[in-house]
C-alpha positions in Angstrom: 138.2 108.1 86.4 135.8 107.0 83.3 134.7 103.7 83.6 132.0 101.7 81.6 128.3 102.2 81.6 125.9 100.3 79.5 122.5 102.1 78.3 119.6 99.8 77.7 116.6 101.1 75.7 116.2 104.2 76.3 118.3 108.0 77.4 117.4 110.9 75.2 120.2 112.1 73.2 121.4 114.9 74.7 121.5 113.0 77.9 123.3 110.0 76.3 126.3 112.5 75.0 126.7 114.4 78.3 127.1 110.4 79.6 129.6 110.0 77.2 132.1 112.7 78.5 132.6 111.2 81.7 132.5 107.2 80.8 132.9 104.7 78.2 129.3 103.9 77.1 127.8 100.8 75.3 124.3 101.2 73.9 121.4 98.7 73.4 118.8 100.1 72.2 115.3 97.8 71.9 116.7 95.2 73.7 114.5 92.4 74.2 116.1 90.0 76.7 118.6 90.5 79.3 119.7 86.9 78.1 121.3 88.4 74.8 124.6 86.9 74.8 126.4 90.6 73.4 124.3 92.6 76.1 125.4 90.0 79.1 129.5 89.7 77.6 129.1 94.0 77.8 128.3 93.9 81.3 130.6 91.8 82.3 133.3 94.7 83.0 130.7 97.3 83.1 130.0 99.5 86.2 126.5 101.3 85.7 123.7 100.5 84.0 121.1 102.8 83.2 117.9 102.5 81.5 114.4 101.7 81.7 112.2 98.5 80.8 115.1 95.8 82.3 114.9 92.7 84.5 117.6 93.0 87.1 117.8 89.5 89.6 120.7 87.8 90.8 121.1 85.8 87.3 122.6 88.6 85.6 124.2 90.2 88.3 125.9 87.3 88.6 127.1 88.4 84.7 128.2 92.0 86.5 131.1 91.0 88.8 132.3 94.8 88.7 128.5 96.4 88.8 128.3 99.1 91.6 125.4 101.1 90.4 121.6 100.9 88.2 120.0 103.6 87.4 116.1 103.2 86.8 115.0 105.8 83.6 111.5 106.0 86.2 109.4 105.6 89.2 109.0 102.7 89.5 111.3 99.9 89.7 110.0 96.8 90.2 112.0 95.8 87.3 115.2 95.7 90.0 115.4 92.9 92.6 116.2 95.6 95.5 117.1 92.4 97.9 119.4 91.4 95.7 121.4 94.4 94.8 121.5 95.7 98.1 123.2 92.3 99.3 126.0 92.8 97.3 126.1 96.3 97.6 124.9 97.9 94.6 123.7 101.2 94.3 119.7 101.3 93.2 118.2 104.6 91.9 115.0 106.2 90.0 113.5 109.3 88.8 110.3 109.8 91.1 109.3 113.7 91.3 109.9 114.8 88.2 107.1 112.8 86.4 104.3 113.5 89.0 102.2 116.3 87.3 102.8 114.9 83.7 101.6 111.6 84.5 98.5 113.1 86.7 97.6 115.0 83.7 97.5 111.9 81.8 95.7 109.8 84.5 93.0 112.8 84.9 92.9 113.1 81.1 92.0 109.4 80.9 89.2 109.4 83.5 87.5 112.2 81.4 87.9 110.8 78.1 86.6 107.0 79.4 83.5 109.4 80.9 82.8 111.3 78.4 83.0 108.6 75.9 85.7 111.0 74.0 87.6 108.6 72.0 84.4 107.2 70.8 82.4 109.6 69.5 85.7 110.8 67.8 85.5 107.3 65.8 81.5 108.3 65.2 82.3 111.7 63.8 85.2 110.7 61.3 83.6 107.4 60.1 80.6 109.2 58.7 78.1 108.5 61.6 76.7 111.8 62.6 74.2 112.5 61.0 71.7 114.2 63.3 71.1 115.0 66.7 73.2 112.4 69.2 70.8 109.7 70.6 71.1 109.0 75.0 72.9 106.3 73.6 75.6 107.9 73.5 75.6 110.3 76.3 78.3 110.0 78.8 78.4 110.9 82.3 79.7 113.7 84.7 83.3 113.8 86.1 82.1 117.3 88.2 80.9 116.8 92.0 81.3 113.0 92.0 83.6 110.6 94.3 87.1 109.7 93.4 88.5 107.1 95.3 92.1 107.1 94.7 94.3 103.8 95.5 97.8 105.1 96.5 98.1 108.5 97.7 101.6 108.9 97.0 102.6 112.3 94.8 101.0 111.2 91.7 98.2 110.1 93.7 98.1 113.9 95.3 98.4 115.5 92.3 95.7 113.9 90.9 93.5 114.5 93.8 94.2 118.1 93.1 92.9 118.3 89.7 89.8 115.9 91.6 89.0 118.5 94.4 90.2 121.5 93.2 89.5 121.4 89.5 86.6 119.4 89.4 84.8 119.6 92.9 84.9 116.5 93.4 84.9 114.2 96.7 88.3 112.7 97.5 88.4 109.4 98.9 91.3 107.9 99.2 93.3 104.3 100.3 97.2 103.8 100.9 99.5 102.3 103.9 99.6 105.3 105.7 97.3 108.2 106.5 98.2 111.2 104.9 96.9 114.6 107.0 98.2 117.2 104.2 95.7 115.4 101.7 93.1 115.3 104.3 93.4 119.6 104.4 94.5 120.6 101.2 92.0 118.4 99.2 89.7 117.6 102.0 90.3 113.6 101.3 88.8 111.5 103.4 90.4 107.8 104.2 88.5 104.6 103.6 90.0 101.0 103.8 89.5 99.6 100.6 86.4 98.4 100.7 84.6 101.3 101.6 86.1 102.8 98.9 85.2 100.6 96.0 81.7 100.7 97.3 81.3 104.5 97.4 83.3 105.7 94.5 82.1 106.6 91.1 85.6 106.7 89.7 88.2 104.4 91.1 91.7 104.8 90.1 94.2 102.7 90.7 98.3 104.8 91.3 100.1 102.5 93.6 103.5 101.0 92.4 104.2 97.5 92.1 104.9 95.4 95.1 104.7 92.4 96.5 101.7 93.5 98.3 100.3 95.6 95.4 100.4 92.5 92.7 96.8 91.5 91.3 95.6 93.9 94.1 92.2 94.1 92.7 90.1 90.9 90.9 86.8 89.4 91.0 85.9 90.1 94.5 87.0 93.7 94.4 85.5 94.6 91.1 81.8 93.3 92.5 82.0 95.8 95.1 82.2 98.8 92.8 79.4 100.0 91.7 77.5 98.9 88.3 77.6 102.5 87.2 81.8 102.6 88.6 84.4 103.8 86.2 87.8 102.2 86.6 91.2 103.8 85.7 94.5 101.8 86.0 97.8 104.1 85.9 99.7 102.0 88.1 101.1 98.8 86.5 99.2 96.0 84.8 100.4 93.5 87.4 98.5 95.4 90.0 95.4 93.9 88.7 93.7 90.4 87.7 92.9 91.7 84.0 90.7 88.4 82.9 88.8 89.3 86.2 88.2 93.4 84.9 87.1 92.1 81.7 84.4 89.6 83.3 83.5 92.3 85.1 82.7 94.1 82.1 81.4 91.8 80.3 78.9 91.2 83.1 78.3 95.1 83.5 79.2 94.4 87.0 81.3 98.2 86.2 80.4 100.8 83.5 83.6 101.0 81.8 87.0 101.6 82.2 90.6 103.5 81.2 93.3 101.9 81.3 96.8 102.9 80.3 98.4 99.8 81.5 98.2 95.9 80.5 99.4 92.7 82.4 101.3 92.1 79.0 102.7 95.0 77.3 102.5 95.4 74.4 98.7 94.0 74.7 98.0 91.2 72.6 96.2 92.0 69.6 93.2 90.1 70.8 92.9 90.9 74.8 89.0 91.6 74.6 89.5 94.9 76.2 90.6 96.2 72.7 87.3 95.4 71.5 85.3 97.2 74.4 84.0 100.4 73.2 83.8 101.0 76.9 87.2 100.8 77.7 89.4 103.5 76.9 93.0 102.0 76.1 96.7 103.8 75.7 100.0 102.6 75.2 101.4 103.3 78.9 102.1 106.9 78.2 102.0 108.4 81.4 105.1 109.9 81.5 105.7 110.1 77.7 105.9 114.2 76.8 109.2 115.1 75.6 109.5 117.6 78.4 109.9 114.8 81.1 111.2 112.2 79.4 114.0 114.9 79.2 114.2 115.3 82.7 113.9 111.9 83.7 117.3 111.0 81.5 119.0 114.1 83.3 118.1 112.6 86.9 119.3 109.0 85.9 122.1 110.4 84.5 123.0 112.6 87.5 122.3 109.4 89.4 125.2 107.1 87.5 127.9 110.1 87.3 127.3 111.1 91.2 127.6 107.3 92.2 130.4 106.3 89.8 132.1 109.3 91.3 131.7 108.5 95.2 128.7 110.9 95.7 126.1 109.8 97.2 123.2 109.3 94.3 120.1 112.5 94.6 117.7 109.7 94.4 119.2 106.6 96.2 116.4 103.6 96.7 118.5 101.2 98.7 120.1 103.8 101.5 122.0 100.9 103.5 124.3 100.2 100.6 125.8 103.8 101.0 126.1 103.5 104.4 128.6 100.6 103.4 130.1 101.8 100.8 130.6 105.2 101.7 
């Protein structure tokens, strides 16, 4: 039975026309605000949505009489009231696995480049700068042998505790709600409460999603215990963070520098001082942005929406209780 599905923002194309042979689909792409008075009459009589970069609360579900499924284009989904949905029984899904190394490599390739000073002393070369032998000045420091503390030890968390240990030699210490044994073996991690591990790490970086307990995880307090000569990465969510509290921190040189491919406000403002740090690498919250798994990600949210809309049980199901109601 086809029924209708709204897209928001983004499903690659190919995705997007496999969608298209089993429902009617309505598209919005760049949407802006779930308040948009064509997106909220399209929903009205509209089944799934799928999509990414969406507020879902009881507001507009109270627009979606006939809603029975959402299907999150990513990990996280702290976009999707889960109380909410799950109250009036609608199927919640995302795309975790199939990100994981992509988003490590990005993570990892941030910690280096913030080190090493990489984008930089790419700006020195091409405006005109080098001229002779590179002063200390410039040097960077050593990613090889030193201490990673990692902040969420879920799969992007392991994976980037890989590249840490296995790649790099480097000690793993790491922080999340529960202990995790197969990290302690395979990577030799060793667990700290969190703390400890801003105190003894020469790299913190920060993977956990968004929660409750997660939001402005780290401000003034936590950025004093790291050390002056600390480098901080942020791959989890802006929110996770106090940002005016990083860049006092900064500022102060109460850190060295820090990589960060997430804001509190995305796009950043043109004037957030981190933009004007030459000690903070920034990027546009890529982590998951190669073509490759983008690719993948639309084919899981897509299986999600066809296999719910259909009676199946969804491969990646968040709220489980609503299927054991509906099913």
């Amino acid at each position: 039975m086809r029924k209708k599905v709204v897209v928001v923002n983004r499903l690659e194309e190919v995705v997007l026309n496999r969608l298209k042979q089993h429902h009617e689909v309505k598209s919005f792409i760049n949407l802006t605000s779930t308040n948009d008075a064509q997106f909220l009459n399209e929903i009205k009589d509209a089944s799934g949505i799928i999509g990414i970069d969406f507020q879902v609360d009881a507001t507009l579900l109270d627009h979606a009489p006939k809603l029975e499924i959402i299907s999150n284009v990513s990990v996280g989904y702290n976009n999707l009231d889960i109380d909410e949905l799950t109250k009036r029984n609608i199927m919640a899904t995302n795309t975790p696995g199939v990100l994981t190394d992509t988003v490590a490599d990005v993570i990892f390739g941030l910690l280096i480049a913030t080190a090493r000073r990489i984008p930089e002393l790419d700006n020195y070369v091409k405006t005109g700068q080098w001229q002779g032998n590179l002063s200390a000045d410039y040097y960077g420091v050593d990613v090889h042998h030193k201490t990673i503390g990692i902040i969420g030890m879920g799969r992007i968390g392991q994976a980037i505790a890989n590249r840490a240990y296995h790649g790099f030699h480097m000690n793993v210490l790491y922080n999340s709600r529960t202990r995790k044994p197969d990290s302690e073996e395979f990577f030799n991690a060793s667990y700290r409460k969190l703390d400890d591990l801003l105190q003894e790490s020469d790299y913190v970086v920060l993977i956990t999603p968004l929660t409750k307990e997660t939001e402005r995880l780290l401000g003034k307090r936590e950025f004093k215990l790291m050390k002056e000569t600390a480098i901080f990465i942020n791959g989890s969510r802006g929110k996770t963070i106090v940002e005016k509290d990083l860049i006092e921190a900064l500022e102060n040189k109460e850190i060295a520098a820090a990589g960060l491919d997430v804001f509190e406000k995305e796009p950043v403002d043109p004037d957030n001082p981190l933009l004007s740090m030459s000690n903070v690498v920034t990027l546009p919250h890529i982590g998951s942005s190669t073509y490759e798994t983008e690719l993948k990600m639309s084919e899981l949210a897509c299986d999600n929406i066809i296999a719910g809309l259909s009676g199946k049980k969804p491969p990646t199901l968040i709220n489980e209780s609503v299927w054991e109601n509906i099913k």
